[in-house]
TIFI-663056 format. One record per residue: residue in three letters; z, x, y of N, C-alpha, C in turn. Coordinates in steps of 0.2 Angstrom, whole numbers, plus 5000, padded with zeros to 4 digits. Atoms other than C-alpha are relative to their C-alpha. Layout:
<rs>
AlaZXYZXYZXY ...
</rs>
This chain:
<rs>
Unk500549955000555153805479500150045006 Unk499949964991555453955492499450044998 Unk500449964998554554085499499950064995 Unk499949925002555054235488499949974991 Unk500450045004554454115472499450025002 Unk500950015001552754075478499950085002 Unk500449905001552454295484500050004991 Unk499849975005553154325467499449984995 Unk500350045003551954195458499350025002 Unk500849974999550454265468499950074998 Unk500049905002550854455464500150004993 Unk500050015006550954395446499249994996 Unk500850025003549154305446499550065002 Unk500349964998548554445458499850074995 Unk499949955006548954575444500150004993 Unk500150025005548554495429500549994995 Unk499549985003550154525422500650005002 Unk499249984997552254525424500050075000 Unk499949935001552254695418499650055008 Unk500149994993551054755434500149965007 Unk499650044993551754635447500750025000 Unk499649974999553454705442499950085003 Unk500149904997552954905445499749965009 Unk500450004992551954835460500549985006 Unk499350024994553554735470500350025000 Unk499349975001554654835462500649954999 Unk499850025002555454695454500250004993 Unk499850025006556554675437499649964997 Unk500350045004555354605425500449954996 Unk499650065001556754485418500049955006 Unk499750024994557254455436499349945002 Unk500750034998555254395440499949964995 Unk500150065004555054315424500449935001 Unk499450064997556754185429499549975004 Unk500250064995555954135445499449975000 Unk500650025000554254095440500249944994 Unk499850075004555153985426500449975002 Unk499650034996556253905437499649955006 Unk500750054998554753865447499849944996 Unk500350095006553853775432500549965000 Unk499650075003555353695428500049945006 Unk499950044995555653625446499249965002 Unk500650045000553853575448499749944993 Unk500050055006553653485431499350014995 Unk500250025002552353555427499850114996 Unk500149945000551453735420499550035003 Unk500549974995550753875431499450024997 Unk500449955004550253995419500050014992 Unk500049995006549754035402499950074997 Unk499849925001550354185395499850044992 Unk500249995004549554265380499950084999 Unk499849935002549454445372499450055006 Unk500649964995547754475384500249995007 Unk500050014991548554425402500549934999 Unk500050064999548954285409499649975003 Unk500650024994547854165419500349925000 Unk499750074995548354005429499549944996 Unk500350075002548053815423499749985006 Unk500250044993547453695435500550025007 Unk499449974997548953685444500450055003 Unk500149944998549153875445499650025004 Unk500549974995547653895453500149985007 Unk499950054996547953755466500850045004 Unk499250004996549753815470499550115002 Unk499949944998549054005470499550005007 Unk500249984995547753975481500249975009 Unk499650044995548653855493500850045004 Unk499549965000550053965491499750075007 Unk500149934994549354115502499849995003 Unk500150024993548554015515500849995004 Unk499450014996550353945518500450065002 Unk499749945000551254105516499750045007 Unk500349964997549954195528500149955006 Unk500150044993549854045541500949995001 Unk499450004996551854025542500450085002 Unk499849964996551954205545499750035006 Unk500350004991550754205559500149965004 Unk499750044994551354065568500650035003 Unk499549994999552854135567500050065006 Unk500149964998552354285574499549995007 Unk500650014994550954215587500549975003 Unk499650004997552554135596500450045004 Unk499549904997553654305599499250025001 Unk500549954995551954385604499849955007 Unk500250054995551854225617500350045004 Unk499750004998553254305624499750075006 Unk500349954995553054455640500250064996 Unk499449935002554354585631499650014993 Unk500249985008553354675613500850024998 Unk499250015003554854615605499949974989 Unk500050005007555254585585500350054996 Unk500149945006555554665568499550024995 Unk501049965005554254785559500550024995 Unk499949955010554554845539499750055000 Unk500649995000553754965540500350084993 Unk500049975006553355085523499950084999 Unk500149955000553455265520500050054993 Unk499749975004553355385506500550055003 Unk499249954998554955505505499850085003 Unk500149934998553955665508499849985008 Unk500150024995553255585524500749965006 Unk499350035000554955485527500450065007 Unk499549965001555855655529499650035008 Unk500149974997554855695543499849965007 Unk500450044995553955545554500949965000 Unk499450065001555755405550500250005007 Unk499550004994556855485563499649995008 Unk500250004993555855545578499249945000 Unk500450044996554655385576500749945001 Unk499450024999556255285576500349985007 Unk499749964994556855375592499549985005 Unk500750024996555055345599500149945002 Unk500150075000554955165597500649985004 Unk499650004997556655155604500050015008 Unk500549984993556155225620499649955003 Unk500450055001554755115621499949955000 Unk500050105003554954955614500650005000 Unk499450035002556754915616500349964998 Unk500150065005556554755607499849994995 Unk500649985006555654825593500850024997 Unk499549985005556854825579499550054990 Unk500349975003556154955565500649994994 Unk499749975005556654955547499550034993 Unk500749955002555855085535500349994990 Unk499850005011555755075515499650074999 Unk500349955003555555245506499749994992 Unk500350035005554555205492499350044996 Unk500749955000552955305482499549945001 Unk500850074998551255225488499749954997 Unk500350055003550655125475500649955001 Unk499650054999552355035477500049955005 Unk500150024991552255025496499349945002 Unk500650045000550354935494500449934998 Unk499750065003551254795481500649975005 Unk499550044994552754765496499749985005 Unk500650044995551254745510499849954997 Unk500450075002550254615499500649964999 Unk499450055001551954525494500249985006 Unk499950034993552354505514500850055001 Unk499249975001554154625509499950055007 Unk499949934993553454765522499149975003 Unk500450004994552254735538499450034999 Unk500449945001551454895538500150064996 Unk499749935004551455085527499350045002 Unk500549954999550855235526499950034993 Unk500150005008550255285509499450064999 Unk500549955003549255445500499649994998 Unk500550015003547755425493500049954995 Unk499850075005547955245485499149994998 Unk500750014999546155175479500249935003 Unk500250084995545455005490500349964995 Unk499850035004546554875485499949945006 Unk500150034995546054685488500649985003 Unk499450004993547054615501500350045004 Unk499649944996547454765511499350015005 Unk500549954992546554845529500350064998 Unk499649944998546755025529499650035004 Unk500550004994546355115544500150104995 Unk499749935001546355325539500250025005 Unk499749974997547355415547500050115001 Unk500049915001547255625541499850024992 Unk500249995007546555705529500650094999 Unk499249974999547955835523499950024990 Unk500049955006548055965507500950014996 Unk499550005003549455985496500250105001 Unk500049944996550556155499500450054994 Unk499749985004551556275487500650015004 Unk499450004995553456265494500550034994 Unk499449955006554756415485500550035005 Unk499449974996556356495491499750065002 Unk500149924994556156635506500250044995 Unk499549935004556556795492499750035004 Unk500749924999555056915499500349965008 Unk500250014996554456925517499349965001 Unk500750055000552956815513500249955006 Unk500050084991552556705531499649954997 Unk500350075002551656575520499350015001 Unk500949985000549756655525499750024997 Unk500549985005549356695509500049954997 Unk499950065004548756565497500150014995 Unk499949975006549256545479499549944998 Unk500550015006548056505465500449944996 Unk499650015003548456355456500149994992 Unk499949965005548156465441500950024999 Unk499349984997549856545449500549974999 Unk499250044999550956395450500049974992 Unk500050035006550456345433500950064994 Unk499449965002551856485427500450005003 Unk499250004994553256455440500049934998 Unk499650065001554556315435499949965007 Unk500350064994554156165447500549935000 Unk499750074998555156005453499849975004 Unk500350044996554355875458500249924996 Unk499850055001554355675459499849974992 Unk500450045005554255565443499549975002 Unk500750054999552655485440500149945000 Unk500749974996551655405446500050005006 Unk499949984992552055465463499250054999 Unk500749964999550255505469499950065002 Unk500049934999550355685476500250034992 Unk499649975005551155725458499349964994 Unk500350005000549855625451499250055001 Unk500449975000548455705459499950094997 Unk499849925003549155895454500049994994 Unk500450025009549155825434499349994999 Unk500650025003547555765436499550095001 Unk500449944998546855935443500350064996 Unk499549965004547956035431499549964992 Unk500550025006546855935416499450025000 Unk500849975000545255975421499850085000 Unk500049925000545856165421500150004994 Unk499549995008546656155403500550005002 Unk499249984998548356185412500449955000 Unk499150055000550256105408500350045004 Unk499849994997550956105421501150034998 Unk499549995001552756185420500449985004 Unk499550024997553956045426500750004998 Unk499250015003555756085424500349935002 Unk499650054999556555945434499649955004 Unk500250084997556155775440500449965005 Unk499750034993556755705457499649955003 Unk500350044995556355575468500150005007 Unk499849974992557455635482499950055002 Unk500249934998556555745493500650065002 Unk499549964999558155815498500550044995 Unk499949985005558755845482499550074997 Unk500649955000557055925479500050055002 Unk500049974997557156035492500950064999 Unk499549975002559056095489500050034994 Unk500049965005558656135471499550065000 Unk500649965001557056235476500450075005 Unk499549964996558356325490500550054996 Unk499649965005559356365477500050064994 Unk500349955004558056455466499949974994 Unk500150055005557956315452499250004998 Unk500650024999556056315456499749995004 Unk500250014995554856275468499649924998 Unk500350064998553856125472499249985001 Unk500650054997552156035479500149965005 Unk499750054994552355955495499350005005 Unk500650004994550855895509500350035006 Unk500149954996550456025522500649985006 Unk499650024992551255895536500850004998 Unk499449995001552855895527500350075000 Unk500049935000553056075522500250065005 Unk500449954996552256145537501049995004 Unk499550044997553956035547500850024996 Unk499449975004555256085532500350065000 Unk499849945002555056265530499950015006 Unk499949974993555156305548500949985000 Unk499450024999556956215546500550034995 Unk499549985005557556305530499750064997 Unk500249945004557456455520499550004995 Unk500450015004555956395512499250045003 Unk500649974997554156465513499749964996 Unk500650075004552456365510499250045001 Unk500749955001550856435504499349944998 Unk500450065000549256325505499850024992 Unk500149995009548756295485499349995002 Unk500749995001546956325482499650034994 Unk500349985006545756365468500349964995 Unk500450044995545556215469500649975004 Unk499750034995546256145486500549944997 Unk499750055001547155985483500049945005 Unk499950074994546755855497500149944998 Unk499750055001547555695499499549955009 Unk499950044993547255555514500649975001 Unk499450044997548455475523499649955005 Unk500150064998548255295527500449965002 Unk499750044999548855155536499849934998 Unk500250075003548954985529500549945001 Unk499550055002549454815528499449935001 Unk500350075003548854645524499549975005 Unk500550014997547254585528500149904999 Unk499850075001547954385526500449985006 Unk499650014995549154405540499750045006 Unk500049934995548754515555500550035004 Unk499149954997549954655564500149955006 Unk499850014993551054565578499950055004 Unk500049964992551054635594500650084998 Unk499749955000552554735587499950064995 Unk500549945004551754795574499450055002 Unk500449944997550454865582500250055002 Unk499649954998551554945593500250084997 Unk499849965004552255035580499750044996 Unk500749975004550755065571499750065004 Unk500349964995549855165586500550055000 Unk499749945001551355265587500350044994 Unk500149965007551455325569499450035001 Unk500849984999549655345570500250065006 Unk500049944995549955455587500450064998 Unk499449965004551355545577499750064996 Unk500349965005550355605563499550035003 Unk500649984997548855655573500350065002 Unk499949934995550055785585500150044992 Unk499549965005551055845567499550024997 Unk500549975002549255895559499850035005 Unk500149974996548855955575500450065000 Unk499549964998550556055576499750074995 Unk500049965009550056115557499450075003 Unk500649954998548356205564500150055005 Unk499949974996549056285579500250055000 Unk499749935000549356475580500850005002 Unk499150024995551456495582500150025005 Unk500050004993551456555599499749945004 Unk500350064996550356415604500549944998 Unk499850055001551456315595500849995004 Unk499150004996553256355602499549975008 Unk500250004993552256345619499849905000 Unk500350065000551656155612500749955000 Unk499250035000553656105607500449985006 Unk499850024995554256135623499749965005 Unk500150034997553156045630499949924997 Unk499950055003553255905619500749975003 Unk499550025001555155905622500049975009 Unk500050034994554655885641499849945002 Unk500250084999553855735638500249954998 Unk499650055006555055645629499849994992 Unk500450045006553955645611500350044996 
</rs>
């Protein structure tokens, strides 16, 4: 019995189901069926019993599940209360990002923590939110940052920003992005955006129903960059949150118009397992994301004179 067994076997029980514990770890529903039968077979005995309404744990399952998350949770705080003994906030953080946020926080907090924590090793999983939540409860990622997920148990989230979706199309006109479009308006212009259920894409369906409007999606991407190069191209435009948007279209021939009637607000959250707590290096890392997001909404609201005046001084203080 290993480690990547007993998560898989909890994220099975926890979600009533292989079918949702695969979408939630982002594991091969064969792949996860194998090692949970590999399991019984090596234990001798059965965990689960599997029927057309779910599954739910024998004796045995329940015993192994709940023994199972103490262990899990206690050998990765010990492990981690050791390295925080130490003087230097040293370690590796997982830490989880969607791709639209990815594209703009990855590098320069990266480059941050670098700075900073020079014993702070970062690696970043691009992911859409509801997947990021199931990698934190699994133990695969430390911390994320996620859209408007609802409360899920076993997770902390702290909020971080509250933040609106944007209309993002190729520079044709001299439109500066200070007019807003109706999302009467975008319902007729060809649109690319992520497969569902990416929550921002999501959200836009849901608020697209309660108008009567189908949305006109010509393509389907998951690579923001892909995204943004067909929208470049004239292919379509997009949906993208303000903080991303506001950070893109200053870098590319793009223009971003706030969507409204009706707005489309999102949060942005920070999370991770309420079983374990953040080491020292997570923290770390955490606070500086968190300080991230707060200037880059801040940047968003600032008149741009104010802003170039806020950049250079940004670059003077190493941030």
């Amino acid at each position: 019995m290993n480690f990547r067994q007993l998560r898989y076997f909890i994220q099975v029980v926890e979600n009533g189901s292989f079918t949702k514990a695969s979408e939630t770890i982002g594991v091969a529903q064969p792949s996860l069926g194998y090692q949970l039968r590999k399991l019984e077979d090596e234990l001798g005995v059965q965990l689960l019993i599997r029927s057309s309404y779910g599954i739910r744990t024998t004796a045995a399952g329940r015993m192994l599940f709940d023994r199972g998350r103490e262990i899990i949770g206690d050998t990765v705080a010990l492990k981690q209360q050791i390295i925080d003994m130490g003087e230097v906030t040293r370690g590796q953080v997982a830490l989880g990002l969607p791709p639209s946020l990815a594209v703009v926080l990855a590098i320069p907090l990266i480059d941050l923590a670098h700075r900073e924590f020079s014993a702070v090793s970062i690696s970043i999983t691009e992911e859409m939110s509801n997947m990021l939540c199931g990698l934190v409860l699994c133990g695969d990622l430390d911390l994320a940052l996620v859209y408007s997920t609802p409360p899920t148990r076993g997770l902390r989230r702290k909020r971080l920003a509250s933040d609106h979706l944007c209309f993002v199309s190729a520079r044709k006109t001299k439109d500066d992005g200070t007019t807003p479009i109706t999302f009467d308006e975008i319902a007729r212009t060809p649109l690319i955006l992520p497969r569902k259920p990416q929550r921002l894409r999501q959200l836009a369906e849901d608020a697209a129903r309660k108008r009567g409007i189908q949305l006109n999606v010509v393509f389907e991407m998951q690579s923001i960059n892909m995204i943004l190069r067909l929208v470049e191209t004239g292919h379509g435009a997009t949906l993208m949150p303000s903080m991303a948007s506001a950070k893109l279209t200053r870098e590319a021939a793009l223009v971003s118009r706030k969507l409204v009637d009706p707005v489309i607000n999102h949060s942005l959250s920070l999370i991770y397992a309420d079983s374990r707590p953040l080491p020292r290096a997570g923290q770390a890392v955490a606070a500086l994301a968190e300080a991230m997001v707060g200037q880059e909404m801040q940047a968003i609201s600032t008149p741009a004179p104010a802003l170039r005046h806020r950049k250079k001084r940004w670059r003077q203080n190493n941030f």
